[in-house]
C-alpha positions as CSV (number, residue, x, y, z in Angstrom):
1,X,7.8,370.7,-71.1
2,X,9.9,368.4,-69.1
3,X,9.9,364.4,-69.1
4,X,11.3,361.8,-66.9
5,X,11.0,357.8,-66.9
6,X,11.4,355.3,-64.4
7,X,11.2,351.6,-64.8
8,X,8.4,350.0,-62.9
9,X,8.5,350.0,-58.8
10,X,6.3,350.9,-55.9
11,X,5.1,354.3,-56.6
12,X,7.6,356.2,-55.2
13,X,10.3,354.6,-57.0
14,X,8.4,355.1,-60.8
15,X,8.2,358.5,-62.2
16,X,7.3,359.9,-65.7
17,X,6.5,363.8,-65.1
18,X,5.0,366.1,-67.9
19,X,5.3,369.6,-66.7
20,X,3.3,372.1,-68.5
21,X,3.5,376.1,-68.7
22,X,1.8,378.7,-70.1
23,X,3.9,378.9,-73.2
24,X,3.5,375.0,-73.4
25,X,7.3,374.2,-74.2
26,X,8.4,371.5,-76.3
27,X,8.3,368.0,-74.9
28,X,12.0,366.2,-74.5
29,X,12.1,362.5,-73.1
30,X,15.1,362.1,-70.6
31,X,15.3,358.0,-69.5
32,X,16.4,357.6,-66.4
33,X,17.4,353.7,-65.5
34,X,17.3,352.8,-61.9
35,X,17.7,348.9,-62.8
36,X,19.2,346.7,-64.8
37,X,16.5,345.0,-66.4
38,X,13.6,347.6,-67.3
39,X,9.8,346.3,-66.9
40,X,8.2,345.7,-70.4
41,X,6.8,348.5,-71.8
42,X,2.9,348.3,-72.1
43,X,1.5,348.3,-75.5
44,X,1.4,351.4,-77.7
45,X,-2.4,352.6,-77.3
46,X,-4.1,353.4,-80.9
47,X,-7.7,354.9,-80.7
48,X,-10.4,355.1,-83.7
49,X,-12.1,358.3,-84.7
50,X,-15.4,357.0,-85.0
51,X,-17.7,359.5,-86.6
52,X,-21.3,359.5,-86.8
53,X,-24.1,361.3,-88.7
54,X,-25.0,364.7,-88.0
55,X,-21.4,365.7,-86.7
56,X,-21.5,369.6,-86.3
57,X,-17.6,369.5,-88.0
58,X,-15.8,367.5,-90.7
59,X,-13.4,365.4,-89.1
60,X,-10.9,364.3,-91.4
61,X,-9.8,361.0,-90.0
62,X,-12.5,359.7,-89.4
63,X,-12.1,355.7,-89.3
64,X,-8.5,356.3,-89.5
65,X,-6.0,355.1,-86.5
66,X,-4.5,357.5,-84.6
67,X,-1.8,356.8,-82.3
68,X,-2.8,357.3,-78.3
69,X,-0.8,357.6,-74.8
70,X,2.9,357.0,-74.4
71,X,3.4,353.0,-74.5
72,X,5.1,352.8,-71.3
73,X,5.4,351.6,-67.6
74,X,5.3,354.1,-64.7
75,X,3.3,356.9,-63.1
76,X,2.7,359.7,-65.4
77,X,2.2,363.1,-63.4
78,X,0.1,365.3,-65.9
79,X,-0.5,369.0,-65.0
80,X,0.2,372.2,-65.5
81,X,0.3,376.2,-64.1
82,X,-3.5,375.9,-64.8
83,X,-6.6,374.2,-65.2
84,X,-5.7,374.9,-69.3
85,X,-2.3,374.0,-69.4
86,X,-3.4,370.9,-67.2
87,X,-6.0,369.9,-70.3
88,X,-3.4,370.2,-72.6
89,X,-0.9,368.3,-70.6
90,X,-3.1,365.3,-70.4
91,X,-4.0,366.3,-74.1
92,X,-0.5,366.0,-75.1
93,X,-0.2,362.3,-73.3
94,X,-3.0,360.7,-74.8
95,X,-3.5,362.2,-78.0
96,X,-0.6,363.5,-80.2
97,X,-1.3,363.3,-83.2
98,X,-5.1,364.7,-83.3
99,X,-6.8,366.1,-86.0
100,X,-10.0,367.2,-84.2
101,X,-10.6,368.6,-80.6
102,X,-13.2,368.9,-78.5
103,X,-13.2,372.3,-76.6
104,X,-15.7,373.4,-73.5
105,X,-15.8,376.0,-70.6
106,X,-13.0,376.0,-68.2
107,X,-15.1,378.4,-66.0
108,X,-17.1,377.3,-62.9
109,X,-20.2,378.3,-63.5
110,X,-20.5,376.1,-66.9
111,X,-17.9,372.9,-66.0
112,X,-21.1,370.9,-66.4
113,X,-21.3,371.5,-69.8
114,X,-18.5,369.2,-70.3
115,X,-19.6,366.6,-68.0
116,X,-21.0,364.1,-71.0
117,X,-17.9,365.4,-73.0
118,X,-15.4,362.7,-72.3
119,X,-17.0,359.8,-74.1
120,X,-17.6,361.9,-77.4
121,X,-14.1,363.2,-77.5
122,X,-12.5,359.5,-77.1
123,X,-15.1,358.8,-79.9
124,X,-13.4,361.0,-81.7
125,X,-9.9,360.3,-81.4
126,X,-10.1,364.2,-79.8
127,X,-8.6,365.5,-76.5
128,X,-11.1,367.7,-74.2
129,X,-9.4,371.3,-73.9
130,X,-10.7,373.9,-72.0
131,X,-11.2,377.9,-72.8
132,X,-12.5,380.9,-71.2
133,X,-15.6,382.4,-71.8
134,X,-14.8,385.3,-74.3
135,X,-11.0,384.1,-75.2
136,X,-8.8,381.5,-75.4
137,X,-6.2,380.9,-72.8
138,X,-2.1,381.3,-73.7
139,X,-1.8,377.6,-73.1
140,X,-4.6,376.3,-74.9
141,X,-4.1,378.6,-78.1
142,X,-1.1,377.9,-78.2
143,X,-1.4,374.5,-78.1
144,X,-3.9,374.5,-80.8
145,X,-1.1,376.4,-82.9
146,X,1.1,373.5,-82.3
147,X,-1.0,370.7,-83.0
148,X,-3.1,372.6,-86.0
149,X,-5.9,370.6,-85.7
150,X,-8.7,370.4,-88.7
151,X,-11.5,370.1,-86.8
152,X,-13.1,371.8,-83.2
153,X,-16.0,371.1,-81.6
154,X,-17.1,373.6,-78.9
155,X,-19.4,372.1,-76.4
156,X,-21.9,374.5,-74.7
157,X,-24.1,377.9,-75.9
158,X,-22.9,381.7,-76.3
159,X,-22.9,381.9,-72.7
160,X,-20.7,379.3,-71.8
161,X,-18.3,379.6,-74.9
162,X,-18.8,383.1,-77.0
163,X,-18.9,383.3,-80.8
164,X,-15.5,385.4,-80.0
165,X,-13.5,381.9,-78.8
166,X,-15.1,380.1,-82.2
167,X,-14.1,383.4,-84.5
168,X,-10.4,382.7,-82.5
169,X,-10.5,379.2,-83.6
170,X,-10.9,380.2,-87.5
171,X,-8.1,382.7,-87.2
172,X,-5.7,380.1,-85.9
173,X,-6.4,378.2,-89.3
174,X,-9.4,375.9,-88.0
175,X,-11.1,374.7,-90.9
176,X,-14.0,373.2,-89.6
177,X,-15.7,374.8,-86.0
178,X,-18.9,373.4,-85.2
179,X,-21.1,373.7,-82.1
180,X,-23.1,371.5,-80.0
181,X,-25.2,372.4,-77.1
182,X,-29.1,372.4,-75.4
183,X,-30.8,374.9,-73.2
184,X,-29.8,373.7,-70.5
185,X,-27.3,371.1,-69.1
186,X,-29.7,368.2,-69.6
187,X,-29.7,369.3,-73.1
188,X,-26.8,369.5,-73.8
189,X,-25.6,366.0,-72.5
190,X,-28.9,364.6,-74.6
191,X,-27.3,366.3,-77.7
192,X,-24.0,364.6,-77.4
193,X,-25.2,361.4,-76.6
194,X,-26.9,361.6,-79.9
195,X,-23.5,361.8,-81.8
196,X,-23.0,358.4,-80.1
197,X,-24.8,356.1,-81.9
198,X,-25.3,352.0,-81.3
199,X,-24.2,351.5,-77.7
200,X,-26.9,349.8,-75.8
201,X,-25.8,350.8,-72.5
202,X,-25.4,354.1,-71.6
203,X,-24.6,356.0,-67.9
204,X,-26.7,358.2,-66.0
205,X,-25.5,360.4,-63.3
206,X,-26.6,364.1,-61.3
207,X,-25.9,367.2,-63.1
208,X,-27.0,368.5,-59.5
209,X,-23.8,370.8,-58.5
210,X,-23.5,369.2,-55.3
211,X,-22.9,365.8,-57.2
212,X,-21.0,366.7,-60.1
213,X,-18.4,365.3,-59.2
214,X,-19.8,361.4,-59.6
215,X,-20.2,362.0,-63.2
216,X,-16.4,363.1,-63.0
217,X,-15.5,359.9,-61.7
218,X,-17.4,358.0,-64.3
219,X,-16.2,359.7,-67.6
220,X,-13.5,357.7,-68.1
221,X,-14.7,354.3,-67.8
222,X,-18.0,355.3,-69.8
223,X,-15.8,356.3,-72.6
224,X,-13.5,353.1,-73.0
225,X,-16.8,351.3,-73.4
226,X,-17.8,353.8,-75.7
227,X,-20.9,354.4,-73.7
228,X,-22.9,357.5,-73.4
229,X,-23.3,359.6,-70.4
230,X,-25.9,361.7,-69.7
231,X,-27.3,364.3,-66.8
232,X,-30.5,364.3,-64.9
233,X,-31.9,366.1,-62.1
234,X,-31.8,363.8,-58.7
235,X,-35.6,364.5,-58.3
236,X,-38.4,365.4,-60.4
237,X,-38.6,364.3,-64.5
238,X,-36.1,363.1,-66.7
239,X,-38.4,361.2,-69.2
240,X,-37.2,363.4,-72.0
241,X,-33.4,362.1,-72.1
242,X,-34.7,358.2,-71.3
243,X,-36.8,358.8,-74.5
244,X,-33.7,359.7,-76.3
245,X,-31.6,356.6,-75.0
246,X,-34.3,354.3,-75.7
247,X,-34.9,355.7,-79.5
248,X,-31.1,355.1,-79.7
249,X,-31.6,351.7,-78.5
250,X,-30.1,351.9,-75.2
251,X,-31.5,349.0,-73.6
252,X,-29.7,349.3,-70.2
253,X,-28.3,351.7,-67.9
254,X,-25.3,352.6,-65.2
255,X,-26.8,354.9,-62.7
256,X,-24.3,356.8,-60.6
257,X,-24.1,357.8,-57.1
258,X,-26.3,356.6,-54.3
259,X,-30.3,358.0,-53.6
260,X,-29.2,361.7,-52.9
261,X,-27.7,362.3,-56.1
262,X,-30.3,360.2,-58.3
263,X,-33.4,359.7,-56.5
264,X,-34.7,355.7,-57.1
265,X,-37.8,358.0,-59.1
266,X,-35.4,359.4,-61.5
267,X,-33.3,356.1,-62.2
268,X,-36.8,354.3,-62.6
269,X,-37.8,356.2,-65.8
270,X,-34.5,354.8,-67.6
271,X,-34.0,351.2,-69.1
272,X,-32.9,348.6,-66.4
273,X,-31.2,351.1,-64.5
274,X,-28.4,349.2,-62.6
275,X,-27.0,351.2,-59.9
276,X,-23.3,351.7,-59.0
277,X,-22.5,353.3,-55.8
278,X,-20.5,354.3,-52.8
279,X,-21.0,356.0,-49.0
280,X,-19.2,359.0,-50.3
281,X,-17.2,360.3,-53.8
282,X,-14.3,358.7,-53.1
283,X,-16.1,355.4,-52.6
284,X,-18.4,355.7,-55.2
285,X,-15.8,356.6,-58.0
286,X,-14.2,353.2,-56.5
287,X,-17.4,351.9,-57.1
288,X,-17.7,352.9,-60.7
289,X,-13.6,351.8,-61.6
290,X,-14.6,348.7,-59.9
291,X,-17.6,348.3,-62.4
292,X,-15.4,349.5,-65.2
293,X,-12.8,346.2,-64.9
294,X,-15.7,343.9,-64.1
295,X,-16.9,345.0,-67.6
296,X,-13.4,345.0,-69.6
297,X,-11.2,347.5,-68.2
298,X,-7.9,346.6,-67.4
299,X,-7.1,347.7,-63.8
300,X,-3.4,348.1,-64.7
301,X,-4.4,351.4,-66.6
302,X,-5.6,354.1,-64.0
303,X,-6.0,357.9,-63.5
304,X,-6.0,359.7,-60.4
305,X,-7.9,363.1,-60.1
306,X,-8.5,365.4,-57.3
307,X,-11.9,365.3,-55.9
308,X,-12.5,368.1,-54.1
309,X,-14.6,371.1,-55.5
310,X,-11.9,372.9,-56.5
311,X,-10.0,370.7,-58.7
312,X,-13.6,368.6,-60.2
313,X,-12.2,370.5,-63.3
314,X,-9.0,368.4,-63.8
315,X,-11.2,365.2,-64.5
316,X,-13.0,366.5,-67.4
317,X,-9.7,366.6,-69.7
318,X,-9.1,363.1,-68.0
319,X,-12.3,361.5,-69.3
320,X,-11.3,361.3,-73.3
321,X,-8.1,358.9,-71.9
322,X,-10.8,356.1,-71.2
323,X,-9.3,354.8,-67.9
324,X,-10.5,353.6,-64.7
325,X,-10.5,356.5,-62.0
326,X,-10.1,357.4,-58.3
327,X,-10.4,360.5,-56.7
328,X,-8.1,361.7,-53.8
329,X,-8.4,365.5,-51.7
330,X,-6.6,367.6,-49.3
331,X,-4.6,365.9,-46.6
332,X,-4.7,362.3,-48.2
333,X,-8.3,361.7,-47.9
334,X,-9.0,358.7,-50.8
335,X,-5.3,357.9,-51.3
336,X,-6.0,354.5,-48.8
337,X,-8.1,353.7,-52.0
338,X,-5.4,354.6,-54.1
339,X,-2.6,352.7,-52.6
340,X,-4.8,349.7,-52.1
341,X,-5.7,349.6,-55.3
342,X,-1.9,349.8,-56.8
343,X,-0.7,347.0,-54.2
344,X,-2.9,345.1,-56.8
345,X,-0.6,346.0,-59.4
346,X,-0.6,348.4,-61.9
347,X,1.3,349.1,-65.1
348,X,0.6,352.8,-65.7
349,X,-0.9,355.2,-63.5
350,X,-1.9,359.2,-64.3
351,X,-1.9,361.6,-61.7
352,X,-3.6,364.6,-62.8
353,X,-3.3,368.1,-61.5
354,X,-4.1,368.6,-57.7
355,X,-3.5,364.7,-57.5
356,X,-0.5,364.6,-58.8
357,X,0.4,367.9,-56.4
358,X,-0.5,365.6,-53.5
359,X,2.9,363.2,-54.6
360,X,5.2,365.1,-52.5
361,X,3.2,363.3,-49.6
362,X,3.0,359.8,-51.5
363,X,5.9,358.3,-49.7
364,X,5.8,359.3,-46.3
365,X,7.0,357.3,-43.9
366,X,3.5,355.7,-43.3
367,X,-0.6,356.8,-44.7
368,X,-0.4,358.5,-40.8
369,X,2.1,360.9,-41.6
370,X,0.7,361.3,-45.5
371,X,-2.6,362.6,-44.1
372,X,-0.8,365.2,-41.9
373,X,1.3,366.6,-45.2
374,X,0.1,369.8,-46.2
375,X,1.0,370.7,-50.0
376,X,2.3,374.5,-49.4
377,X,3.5,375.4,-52.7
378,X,4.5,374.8,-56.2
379,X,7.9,376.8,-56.7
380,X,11.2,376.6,-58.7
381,X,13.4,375.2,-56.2
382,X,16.4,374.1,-58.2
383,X,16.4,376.5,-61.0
384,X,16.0,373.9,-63.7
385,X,12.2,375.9,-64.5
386,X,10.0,373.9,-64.1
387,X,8.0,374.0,-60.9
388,X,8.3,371.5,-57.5
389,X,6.2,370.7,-55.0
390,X,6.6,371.8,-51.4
391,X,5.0,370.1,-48.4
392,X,5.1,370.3,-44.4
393,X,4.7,367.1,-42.6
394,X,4.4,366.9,-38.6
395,X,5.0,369.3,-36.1
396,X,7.4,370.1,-33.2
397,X,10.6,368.1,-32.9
398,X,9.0,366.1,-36.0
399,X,8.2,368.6,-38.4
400,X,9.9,368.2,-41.9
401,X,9.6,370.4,-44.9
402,X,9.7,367.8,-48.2
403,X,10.5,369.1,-51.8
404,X,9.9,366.7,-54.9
405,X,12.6,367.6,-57.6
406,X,13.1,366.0,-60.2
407,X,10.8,363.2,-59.4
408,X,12.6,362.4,-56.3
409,X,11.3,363.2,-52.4
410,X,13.7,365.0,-50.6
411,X,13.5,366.0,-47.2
412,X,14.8,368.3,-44.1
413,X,13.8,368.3,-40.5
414,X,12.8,371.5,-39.4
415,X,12.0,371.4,-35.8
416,X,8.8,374.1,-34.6
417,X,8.9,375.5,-31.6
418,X,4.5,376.5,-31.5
419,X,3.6,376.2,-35.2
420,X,2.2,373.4,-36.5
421,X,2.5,372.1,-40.1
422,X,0.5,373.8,-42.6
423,X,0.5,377.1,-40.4
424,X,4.3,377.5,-40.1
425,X,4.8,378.1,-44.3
426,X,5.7,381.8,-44.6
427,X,6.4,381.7,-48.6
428,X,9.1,381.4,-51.2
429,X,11.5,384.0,-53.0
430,X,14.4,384.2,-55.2
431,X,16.8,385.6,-52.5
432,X,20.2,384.7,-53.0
433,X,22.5,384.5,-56.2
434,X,22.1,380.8,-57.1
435,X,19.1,379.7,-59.4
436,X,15.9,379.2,-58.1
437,X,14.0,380.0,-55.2
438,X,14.3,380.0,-51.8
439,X,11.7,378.7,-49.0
440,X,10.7,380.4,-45.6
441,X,9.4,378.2,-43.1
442,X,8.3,379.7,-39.5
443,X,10.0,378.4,-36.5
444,X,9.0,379.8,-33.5
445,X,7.1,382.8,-32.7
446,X,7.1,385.6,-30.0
447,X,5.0,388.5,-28.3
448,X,5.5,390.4,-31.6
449,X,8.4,389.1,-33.2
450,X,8.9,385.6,-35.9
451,X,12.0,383.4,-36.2
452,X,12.2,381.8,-39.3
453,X,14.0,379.5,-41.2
454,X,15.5,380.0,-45.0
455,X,15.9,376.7,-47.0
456,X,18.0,376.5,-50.5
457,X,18.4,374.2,-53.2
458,X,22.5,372.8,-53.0
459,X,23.9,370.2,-54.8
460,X,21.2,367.9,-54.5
461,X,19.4,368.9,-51.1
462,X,17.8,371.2,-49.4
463,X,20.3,372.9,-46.9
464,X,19.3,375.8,-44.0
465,X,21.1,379.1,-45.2
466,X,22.6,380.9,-42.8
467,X,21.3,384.5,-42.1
468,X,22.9,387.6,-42.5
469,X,25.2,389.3,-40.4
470,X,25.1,385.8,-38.2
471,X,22.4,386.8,-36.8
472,X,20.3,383.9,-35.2
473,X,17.8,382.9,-37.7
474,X,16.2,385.0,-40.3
475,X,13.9,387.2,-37.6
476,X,11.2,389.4,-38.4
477,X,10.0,392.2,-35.8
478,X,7.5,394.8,-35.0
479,X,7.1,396.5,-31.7
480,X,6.1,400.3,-30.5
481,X,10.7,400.5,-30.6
482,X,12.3,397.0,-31.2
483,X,11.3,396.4,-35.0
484,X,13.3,394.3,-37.3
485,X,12.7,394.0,-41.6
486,X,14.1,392.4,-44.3
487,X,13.6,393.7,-47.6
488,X,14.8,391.3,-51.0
489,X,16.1,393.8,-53.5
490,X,17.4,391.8,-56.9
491,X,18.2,388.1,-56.3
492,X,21.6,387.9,-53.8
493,X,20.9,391.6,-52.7
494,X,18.9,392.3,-49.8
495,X,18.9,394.6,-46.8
496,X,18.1,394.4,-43.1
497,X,16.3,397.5,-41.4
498,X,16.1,397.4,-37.6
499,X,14.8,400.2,-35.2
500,X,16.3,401.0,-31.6
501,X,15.5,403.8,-29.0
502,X,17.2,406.8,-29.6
503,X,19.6,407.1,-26.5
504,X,19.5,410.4,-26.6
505,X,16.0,411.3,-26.6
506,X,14.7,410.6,-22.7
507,X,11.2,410.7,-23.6
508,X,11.1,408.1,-25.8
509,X,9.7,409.4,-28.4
510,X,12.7,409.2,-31.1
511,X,13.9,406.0,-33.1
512,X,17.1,405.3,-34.7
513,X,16.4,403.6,-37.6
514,X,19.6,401.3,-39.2
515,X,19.7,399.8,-42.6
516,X,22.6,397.2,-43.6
517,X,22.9,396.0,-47.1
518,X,24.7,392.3,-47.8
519,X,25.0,390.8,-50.7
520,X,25.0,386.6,-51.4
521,X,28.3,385.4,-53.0
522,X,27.1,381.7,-54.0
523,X,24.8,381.6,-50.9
524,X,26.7,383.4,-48.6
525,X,25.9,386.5,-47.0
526,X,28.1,389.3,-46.5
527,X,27.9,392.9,-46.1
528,X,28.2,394.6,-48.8
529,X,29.8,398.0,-47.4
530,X,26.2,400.2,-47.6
531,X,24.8,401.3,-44.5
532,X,22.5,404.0,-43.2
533,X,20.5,405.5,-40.6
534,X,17.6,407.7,-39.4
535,X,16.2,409.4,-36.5
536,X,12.6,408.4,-36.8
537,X,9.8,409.6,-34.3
538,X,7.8,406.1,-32.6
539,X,6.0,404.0,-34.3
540,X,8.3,402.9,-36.8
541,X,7.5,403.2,-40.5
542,X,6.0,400.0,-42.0
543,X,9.0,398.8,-43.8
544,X,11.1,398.6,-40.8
545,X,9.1,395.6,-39.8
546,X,8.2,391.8,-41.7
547,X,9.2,390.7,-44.8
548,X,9.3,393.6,-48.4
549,X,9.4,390.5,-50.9
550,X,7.5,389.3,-53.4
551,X,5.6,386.3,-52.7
552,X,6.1,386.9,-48.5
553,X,3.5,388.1,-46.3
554,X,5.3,390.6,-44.1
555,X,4.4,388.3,-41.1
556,X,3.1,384.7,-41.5
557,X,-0.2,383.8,-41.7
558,X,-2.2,383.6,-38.0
């Protein structure tokens, strides 16, 4: 695990990046000044484990203060390979030193188990980790071993977390697993809202799957206030869980999302239901941060999570930090909220997972040429190990292909001749000598042949590599006779195949095949002596045309 700081600036100028892999390395703090006189650092963040009757595991701090989230300025960029190693990057952040964890299904088909987790787990003092159904994951065991924890409690039945994970647990050197869980999602959330005793509020939102992701948006907020939140359907009853808030004492409610996702039927059965909404997700988690600050949350304190389907997952290990939240998706869409929202000022910021992804884009030129960046890729482009983002903007004369290394934007112009931007990225590969990996972009294309582009990592920048045998442009090929391959052997080896009419065969039947090794001396292609050829009867065999290497389609995506 990797870390950088930046003193306080606009958001493209502040940086604090925790990278996490599967192994889950170390963490090492590397300050970076870019001014003379730093911002103040925000206050250290403590959180209480509050503990109440009935707990399904014997926490062993409970009333004690543990320490919280790094106590500084800056944008904090919190994921990792995947959804697990994300959970336990934002784990790592905002709770270092905990004894107890709270641990539910990573898998789609039982995320909403975890939905009315985030408020328990701040309770706690306890990050929200994620696990497979029948085993943990490499980066969440491992991070378990690390932290040695006393205490886990799995959230969910048999079917959405086996007795296999909680027999795992023990043999890391748990000492207390417990369970909680209902037959069914409403259930469930009714049974963790129980171990969260005395609040008189408490927050109500779908557990619909269209409108999951409105609870999302509201876990943070509902767990600063130490609040509850609990799932209903968005039609029909829902009188057993507003029994169980009132007999807790909940005297009040937050309802979440408009009519659609809670019908006015549903929200009537709870105690002065008060509802907090928005035209769409992105609105409506505005909606709810919005509500958060008007009710004590400081706005300087925010996290930003991906909204779309795919990446819902990444809020639920965001809840336990108890921050305000926005959601942002492909292409930009919710970052205007984002970005108006910081102009306001901020202190500290958390990007998380596909959010933080999207940061390549953050400072182009203007929100116009933001929306049109497409996030390709997430490679190794400088060697260092730890992965970067890759983005195409524009398209034509315009196009650029921007890299984030190192915390830093960096971009190239690389001009299209009928591609536009997300349809002109071919892939990336180790191909030369140096450290890290190379990126194929597609410049122009023909009847049946590709010309594209090769970009490297050198000192500092991305540079276009020239191709071998100064030929111009790395070209692909593949006709009934004029075919053209290149096939990546070990990093800095590579050959070119190419086919050609035999001139000797007046039918046309025959090929002669050629294949030309070179070899990269620091980036630099040269042959390397080896050559060959073939007679070959038409067509060609397949690895005479595209690209043979790992991680490149032999042609580019239509």
């Amino acid at each position: 695990m990797t870390a950088r700081r930046r003193t306080t600036r606009p958001l493209t100028t502040r940086l604090f990046t925790i990278a996490v892999t599967a192994a889950v390395a170390a963490l090492a703090a590397a300050p970076l000044v870019l001014a003379p006189a730093p911002a103040l650092a925000a206050p250290a963040e403590t959180v209480v484990a509050r503990c109440a009757p009935g707990l399904p595991v014997q926490h062993p701090g409970c009333g004690r203060t543990y320490p919280g989230a790094d106590a500084g300025n800056g944008t904090f960029e919190l994921r990792g390979a995947d959804r697990y190693a994300t959970a336990v990057a934002v784990a790592r952040h905002g709770f270092p030193a905990a004894d107890a964890v709270v641990l539910a299904s990573g898998e789609d088909a039982h995320l909403v188990d975890a939905l009315s987790a985030g408020p328990l787990a701040r309770r706690l003092a306890a990050p929200l980790l994620l696990t497979a159904r029948d085993a943990l994951p490499a980066a969440t065991a491992e991070h378990l071993r690390a932290q040695r924890p006393a205490a886990v409690l799995v959230v969910g039945d048999g079917a959405a977390v086996s007795e296999a994970v909680l027999a795992q647990l023990r043999e890391l050197g748990v000492a207390s697993v417990g369970r909680v869980g209902g037959a069914d999602r409403y259930a469930t959330s009714r049974a963790l809202a129980a171990l969260q005793p005395g609040a008189t509020r408490a927050w109500v939102a779908s557990g619909h799957p269209g409108h999951l992701v409105d609870a999302l948006a509201a876990g943070g907020t509902a767990a600063r206030l130490g609040e509850p939140l609990v799932l209903v359907p968005g039609t029909g009853d829902a009188t057993a869980t507003a029994a169980a808030l009132r007999s807790a004492g909940v005297t009040a409610t937050t309802v979440v999302g408009d009519a659609a996702a809670v019908s006015e039927q549903v929200a009537g059965q709870f105690p002065a239901p008060a509802r907090v909404a928005g035209p769409d997700r992105w609105r409506t988690a505005l909606a709810v941060a919005e509500e958060g600050v008007r009710r004590g949350l400081p706005r300087t304190d925010l996290v930003v999570t991906g909204g779309e389907q795919r990446s819902l997952v990444d809020a639920l290990a965001a809840g336990p930090l108890g921050r305000v939240a926005l959601l942002t998706g492909p292409r930009g869409v919710g970052e205007d909220l984002v970005r108006r929202w910081e102009s306001a000022g901020t202190d500290r910021s958390a990007f998380i997972g596909a959010a933080a992804a999207r940061l390549v884009c953050w400072d182009a030129a203007d929100a116009a040429d933001a929306a049109d960046c497409a996030h390709v890729a997430a490679v190794d482009v400088d060697g260092d190990g730890d992965l970067d983002d890759v983005a195409l903007t524009g398209a034509g004369p315009t196009r650029q292909v921007r890299v984030r290394v190192q915390s830093e934007a960096v971009t190239l112009p690389v001009p299209s001749g009928t591609t536009g931007s997300s349809g002109a990225w071919v892939g990336a590969h180790p191909i030369d000598d140096r450290p890290g990996a190379e990126l194929v972009v597609l410049v122009d294309v023909g009847a049946h042949a590709e010309r594209n582009t090769v970009l490297t990592w050198r000192a500092g920048r991305l540079e276009e590599q020239a191709a071998p045998g100064g030929a111009d442009g790395w070209y692909v090929d593949a006709s009934a006779a004029l075919n053209r391959s290149i096939t990546c052997a070990a990093p800095g080896d590579l050959a070119v195949r190419s086919t050609d009419r035999d001139p000797d065969d007046p039918a046309g039947d025959l090929l002669v095949g050629t294949t030309v090794w070179y070899r990269s001396v620091d980036g630099a292609w040269e042959a390397s002596g080896a050559t060959s050829t073939e007679r070959l009867r038409a067509p060609a065999p397949a690895e005479y045309s595209g690209w043979s290497c790992a991680g490149l389609p032999r042609f580019a995506p239509s």
